[in-house]
C-alpha positions as CSV (number, residue, x, y, z in Angstrom):
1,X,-58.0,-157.9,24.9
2,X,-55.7,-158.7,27.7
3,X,-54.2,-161.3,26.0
4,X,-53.3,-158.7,23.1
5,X,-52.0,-156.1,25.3
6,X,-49.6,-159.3,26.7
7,X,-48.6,-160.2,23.8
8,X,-47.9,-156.7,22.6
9,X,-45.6,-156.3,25.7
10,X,-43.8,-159.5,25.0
11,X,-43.2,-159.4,21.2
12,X,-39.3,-157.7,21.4
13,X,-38.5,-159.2,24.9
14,X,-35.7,-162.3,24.8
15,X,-37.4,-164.7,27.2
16,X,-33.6,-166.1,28.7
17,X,-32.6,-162.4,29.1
18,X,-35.7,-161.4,30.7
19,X,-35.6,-164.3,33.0
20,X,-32.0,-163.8,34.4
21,X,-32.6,-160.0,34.8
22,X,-35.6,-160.1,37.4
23,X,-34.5,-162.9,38.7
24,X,-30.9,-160.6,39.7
25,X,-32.9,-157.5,40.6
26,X,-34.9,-159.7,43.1
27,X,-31.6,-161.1,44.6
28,X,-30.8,-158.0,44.2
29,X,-33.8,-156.8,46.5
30,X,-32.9,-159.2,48.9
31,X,-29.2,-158.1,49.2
32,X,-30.7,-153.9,49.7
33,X,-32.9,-155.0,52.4
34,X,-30.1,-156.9,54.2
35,X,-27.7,-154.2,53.9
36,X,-29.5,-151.2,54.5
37,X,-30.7,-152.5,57.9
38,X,-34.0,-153.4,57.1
39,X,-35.1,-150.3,55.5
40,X,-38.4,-151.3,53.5
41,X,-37.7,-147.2,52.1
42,X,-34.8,-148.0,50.6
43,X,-35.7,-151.2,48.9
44,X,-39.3,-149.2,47.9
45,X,-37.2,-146.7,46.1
46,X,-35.1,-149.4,44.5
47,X,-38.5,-151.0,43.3
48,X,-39.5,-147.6,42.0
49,X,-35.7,-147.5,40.2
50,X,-36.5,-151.2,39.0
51,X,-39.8,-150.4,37.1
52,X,-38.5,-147.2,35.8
53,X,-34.8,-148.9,33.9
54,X,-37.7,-151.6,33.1
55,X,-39.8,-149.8,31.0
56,X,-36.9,-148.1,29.2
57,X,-35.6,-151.2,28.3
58,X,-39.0,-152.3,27.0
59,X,-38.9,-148.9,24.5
60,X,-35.2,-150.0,23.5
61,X,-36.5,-153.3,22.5
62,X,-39.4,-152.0,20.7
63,X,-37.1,-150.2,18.9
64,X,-35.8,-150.8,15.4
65,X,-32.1,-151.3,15.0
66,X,-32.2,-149.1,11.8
67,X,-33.2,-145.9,13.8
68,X,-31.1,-146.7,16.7
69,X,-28.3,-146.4,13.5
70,X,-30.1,-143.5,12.7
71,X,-29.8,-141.6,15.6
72,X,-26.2,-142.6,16.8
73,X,-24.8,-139.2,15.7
74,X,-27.2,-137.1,16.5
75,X,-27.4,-138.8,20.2
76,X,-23.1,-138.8,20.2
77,X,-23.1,-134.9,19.6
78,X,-26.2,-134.3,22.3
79,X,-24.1,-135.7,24.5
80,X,-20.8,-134.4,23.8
81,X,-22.6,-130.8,24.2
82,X,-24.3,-131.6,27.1
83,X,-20.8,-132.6,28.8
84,X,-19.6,-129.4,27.6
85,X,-22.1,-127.9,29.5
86,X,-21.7,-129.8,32.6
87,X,-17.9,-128.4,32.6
88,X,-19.0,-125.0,32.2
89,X,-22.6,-124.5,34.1
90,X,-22.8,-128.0,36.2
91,X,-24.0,-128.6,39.5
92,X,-21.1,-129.0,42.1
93,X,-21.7,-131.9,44.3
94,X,-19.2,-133.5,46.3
95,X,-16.5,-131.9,45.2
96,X,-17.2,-133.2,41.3
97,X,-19.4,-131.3,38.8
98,X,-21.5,-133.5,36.9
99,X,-24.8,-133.1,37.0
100,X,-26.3,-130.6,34.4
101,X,-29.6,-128.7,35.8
102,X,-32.2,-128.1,33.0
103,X,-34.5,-126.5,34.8
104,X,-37.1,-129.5,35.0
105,X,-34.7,-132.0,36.5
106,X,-31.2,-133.0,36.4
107,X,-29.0,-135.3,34.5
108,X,-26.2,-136.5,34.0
109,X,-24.8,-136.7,31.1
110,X,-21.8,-139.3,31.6
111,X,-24.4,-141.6,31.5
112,X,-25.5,-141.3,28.2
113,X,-22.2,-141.1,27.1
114,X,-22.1,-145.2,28.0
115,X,-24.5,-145.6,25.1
116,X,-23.9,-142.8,22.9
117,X,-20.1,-143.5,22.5
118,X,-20.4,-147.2,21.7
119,X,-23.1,-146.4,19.3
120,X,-21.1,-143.7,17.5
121,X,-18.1,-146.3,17.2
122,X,-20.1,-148.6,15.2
123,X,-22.0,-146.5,13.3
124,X,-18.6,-145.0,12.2
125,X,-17.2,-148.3,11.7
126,X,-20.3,-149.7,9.6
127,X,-20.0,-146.5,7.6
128,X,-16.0,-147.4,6.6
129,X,-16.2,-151.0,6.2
130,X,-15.9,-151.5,3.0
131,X,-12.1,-149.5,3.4
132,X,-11.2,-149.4,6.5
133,X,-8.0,-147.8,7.0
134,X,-5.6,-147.7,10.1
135,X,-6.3,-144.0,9.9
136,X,-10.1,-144.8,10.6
137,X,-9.2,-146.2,14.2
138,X,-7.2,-143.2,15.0
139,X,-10.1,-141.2,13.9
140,X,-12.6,-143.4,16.2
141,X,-10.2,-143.2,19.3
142,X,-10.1,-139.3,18.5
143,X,-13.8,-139.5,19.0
144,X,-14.0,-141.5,22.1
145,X,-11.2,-139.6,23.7
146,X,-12.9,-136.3,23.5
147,X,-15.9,-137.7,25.7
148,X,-13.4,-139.0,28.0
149,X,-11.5,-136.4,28.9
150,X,-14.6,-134.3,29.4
151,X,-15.6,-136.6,31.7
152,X,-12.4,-137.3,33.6
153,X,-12.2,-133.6,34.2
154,X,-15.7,-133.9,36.5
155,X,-13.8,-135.7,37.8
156,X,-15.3,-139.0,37.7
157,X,-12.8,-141.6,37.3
158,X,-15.7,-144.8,37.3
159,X,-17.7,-143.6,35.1
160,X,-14.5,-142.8,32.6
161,X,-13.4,-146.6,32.6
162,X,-16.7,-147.7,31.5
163,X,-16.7,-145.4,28.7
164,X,-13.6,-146.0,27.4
165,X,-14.0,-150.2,28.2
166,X,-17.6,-149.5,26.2
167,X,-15.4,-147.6,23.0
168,X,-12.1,-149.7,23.0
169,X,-14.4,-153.0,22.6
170,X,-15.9,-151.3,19.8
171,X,-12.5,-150.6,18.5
172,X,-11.6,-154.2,19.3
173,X,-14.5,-155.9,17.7
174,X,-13.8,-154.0,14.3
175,X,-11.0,-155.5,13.9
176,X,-8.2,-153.3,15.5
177,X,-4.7,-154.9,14.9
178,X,-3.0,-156.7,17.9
179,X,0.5,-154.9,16.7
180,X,-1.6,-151.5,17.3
181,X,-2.8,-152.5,21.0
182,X,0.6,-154.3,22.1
183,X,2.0,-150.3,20.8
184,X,-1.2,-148.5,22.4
185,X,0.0,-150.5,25.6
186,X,4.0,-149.6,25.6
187,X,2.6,-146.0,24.5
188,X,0.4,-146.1,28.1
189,X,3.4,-147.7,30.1
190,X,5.9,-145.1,28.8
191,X,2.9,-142.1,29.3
192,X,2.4,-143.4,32.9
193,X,4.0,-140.8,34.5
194,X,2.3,-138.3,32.9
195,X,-1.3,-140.3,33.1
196,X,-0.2,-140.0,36.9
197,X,0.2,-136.5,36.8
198,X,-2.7,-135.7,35.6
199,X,-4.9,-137.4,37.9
200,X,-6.1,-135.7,41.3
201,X,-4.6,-136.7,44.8
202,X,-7.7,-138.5,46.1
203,X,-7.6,-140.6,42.8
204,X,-3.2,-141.0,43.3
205,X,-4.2,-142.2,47.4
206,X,-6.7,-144.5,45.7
207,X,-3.8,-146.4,43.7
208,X,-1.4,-146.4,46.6
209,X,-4.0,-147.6,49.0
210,X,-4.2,-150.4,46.6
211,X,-1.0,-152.0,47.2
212,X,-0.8,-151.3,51.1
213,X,-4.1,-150.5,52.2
214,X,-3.0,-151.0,56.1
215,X,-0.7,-147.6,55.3
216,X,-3.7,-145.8,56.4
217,X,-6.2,-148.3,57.9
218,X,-8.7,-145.7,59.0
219,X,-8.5,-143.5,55.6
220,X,-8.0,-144.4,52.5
221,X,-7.3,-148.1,53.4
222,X,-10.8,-148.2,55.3
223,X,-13.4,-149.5,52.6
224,X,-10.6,-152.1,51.3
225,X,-9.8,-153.8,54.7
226,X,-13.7,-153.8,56.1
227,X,-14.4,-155.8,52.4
228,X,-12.0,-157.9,52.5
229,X,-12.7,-158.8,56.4
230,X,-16.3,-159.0,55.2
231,X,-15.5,-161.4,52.3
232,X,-13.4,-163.7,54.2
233,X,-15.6,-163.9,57.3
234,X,-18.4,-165.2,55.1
235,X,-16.5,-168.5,54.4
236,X,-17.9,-171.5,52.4
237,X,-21.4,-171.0,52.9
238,X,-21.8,-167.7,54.3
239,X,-23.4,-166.5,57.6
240,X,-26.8,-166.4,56.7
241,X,-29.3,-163.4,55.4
242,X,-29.2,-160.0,57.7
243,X,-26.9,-162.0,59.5
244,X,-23.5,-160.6,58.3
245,X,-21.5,-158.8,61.0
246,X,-19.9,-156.2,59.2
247,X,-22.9,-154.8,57.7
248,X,-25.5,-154.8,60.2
249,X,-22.4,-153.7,63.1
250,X,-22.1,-150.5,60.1
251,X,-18.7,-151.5,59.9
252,X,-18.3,-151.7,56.5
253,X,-18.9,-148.4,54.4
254,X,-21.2,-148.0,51.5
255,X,-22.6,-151.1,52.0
256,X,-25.9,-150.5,49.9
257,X,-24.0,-149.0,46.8
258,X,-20.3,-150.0,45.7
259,X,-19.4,-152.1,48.6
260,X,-22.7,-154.6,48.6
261,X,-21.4,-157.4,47.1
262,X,-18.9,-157.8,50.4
263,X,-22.3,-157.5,52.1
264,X,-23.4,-160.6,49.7
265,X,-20.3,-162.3,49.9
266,X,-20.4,-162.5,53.9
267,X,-24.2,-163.4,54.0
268,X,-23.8,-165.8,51.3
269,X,-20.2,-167.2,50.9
270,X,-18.1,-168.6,48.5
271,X,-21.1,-170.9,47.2
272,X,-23.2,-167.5,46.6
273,X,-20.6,-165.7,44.9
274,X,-20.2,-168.8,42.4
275,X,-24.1,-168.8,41.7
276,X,-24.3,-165.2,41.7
277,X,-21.2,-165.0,39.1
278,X,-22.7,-167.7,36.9
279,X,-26.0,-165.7,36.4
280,X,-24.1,-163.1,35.3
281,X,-22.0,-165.5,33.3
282,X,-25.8,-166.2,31.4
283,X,-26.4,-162.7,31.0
284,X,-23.0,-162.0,29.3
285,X,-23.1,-165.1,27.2
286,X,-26.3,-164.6,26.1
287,X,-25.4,-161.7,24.7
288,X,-22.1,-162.8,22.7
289,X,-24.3,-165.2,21.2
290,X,-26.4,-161.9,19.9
291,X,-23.6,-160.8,19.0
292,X,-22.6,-162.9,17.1
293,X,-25.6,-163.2,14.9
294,X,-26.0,-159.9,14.6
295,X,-27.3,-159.3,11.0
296,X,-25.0,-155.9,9.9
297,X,-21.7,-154.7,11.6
298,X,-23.9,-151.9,13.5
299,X,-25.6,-154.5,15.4
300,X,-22.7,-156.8,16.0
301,X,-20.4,-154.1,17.0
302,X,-23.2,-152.3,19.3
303,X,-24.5,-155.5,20.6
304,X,-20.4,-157.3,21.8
305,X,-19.7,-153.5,23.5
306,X,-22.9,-153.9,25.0
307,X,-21.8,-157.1,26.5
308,X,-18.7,-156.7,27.4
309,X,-19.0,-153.3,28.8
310,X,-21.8,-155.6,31.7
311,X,-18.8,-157.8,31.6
312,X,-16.9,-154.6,33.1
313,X,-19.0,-153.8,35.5
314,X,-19.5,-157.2,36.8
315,X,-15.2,-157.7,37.0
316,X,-14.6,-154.3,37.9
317,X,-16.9,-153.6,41.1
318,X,-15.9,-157.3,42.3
319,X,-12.4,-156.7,41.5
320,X,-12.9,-153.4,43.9
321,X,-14.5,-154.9,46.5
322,X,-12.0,-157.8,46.7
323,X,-8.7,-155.6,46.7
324,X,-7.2,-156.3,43.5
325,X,-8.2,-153.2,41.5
326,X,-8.3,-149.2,43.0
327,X,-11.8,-148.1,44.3
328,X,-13.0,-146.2,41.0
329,X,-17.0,-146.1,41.9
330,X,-18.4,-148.6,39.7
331,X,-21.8,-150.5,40.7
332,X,-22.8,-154.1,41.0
333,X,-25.4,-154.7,38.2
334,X,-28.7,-155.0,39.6
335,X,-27.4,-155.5,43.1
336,X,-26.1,-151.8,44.0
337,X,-28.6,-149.6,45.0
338,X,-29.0,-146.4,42.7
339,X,-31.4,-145.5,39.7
340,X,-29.0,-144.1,36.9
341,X,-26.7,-146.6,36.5
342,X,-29.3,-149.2,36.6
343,X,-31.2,-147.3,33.6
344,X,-28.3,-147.5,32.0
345,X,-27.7,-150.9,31.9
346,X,-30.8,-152.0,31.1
347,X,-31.4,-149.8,28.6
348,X,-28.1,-151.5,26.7
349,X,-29.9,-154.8,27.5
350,X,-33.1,-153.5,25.3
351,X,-30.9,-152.6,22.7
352,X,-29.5,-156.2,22.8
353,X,-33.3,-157.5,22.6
354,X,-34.1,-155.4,20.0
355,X,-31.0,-156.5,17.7
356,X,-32.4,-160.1,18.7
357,X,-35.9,-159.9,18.1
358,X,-36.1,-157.6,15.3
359,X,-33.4,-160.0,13.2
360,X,-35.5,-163.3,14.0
361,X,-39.3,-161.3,12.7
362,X,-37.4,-160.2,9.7
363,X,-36.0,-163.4,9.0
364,X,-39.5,-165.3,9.3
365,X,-41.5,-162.9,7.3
């Protein structure tokens, strides 16, 4: 009976996938406790959060490819109206309204929208393959822009980037022309002014601090100098777990969320960012390969902007923490503490199993 119920909850999991994601959640672990000064609360809750983006992965992989196709549209437009609702009955928090109340709990809907929007894409583009256009990539852009926008209005600048990252590698995959995204870029370069207007003055200091971030070294510049201290202090080998000065001195700012991998970097050094960057190197690999035996251009499509969007995360939060890219929010993958973001992410990874597991039984029976 046991044996049954194990196998049962093993049958859609990819083994090498499995592997490297509890083996980061536990370095992961190890990291929050350092970090948060020893708080067994925090690293509890981050347990609880563990289990939780667990079990909705295991769903995602039991589930069948063809309904995930099934119920990309319906899923896109749930999420573009809750995002509508956000803008005009969200919770204010922070000086951003994201979170939609329905009574029961909250949400928030952004977060879908790093599934949904992806999922859309290549359910749109496996719909038109057999004439795609030019005119059908405007049309796809047109539908991740709308989601966007919504969300940049929150405002919520992180999330944003991953969404559009998530879409334009949809776009990508599908074959959009390298004369249209050398034009999409001049287009951006000769909008930038107008991009730059349009963005609020916290998100304008963030770019500026960027360049400079000693212009104001106990504001804006704070989180970037304390990192990049942090980082450098750590050396070749690092100082040692819960021995990092920066952290446990509360020197450096959001050290449990955004910031940890500074906190990793100084505990662990050079040597630990290289290991710690080559598991996520598996993870990401792993799923190109996926990808690229996916068995329909749903799954291939869905699976590569599954990957690459982790890819994101991974060069985007580092990128932050290390000073060569604006502070925009984004999370370390199974390092960072926090629940919805995790979910998130490993629900894409189920999805990834599921396009895995479900091609191999139906190529074997």
């Amino acid at each position: 009976m046991i044996s049954q119920i194990a196998e049962r909850l093993k049958k859609y999991i990819d083994p090498f996938l499995m592997g490297c994601i509890l083996f980061s959640c536990v370095v992961g672990l190890f990291v929050l406790y350092s970090a948060s000064g020893g708080s067994f609360d925090r690293v509890g809750s981050q347990l609880l959060n563990i289990l939780a983006a667990l079990t909705i992965m295991w769903l995602a992989a039991n589930t069948s490819p063809h309904y995930l196709e099934r119920i990309a549209l319906p899923l896109f437009i749930l999420g573009l109206l809750m995002l509508v609702g956000v803008a005009l009955f969200g919770e204010i928090s922070h000086g951003a309204r994201r979170w939609l109340n329905l009574g029961i709990g909250r949400i928030q809907p952004s977060e879908l929208m790093k599934i949904a929007a992806p999922m859309m894409l290549a359910w749109y583009f496996s719909r038109r393959e057999q004439s795609l256009r030019w005119l059908d990539y405007g049309v796809a852009a047109l539908l991740l822009v709308v989601p966007v926008g919504l969300i940049m209005k929150q405002p919520d600048l992180g999330t944003a980037l991953i969404v559009t990252a998530a879409g334009f590698y949809v776009l990508f995959l599908a074959g959009l022309s390298w004369k249209i995204l050398a034009g999409g870029a001049v287009s951006v370069a000769v909008m930038a002014p107008i991009f730059w207007s349009m963005l609020h003055d916290y998100q304008r200091r963030r770019i500026e601090i960027l360049f400079d971030p000693y212009q104001d070294p106990l504001g804006a510049g704070y989180h970037t100098i304390q990192a990049s201290i942090a980082l450098g202090s750590g050396g070749l080998a690092g100082k040692g777990w819960m021995e990092g000065t920066q952290s446990q001195l509360d020197f450096l700012p959001e050290r449990t969320t955004d910031f940890i991998f500074a906190v990793f970097g100084e505990e662990f050094g050079f040597l630990g960012n290289v290991l710690l960057l080559i598991l996520f190197m598996l993870l990401i690999g792993r799923g190109l390969v996926i990808s690229s035996q996916a068995q329909n251009t749903f799954t291939r499509l869905l699976a590569g902007s599954i990957t690459l969007t982790f890819f994101t995360y991974v060069f985007v939060n580092i990128g932050m923490v290390s000073g060569i890219l604006p502070v925009v929010g984004v999370p370390l993958p199974f390092v960072s503490y926090g629940g919805t973001s995790l979910v998130t992410i490993l629900l894409g990874f189920g999805i990834l199993m599921s396009i895995h597991t479900h091609k191999t039984l139906m190529s074997t029976s």
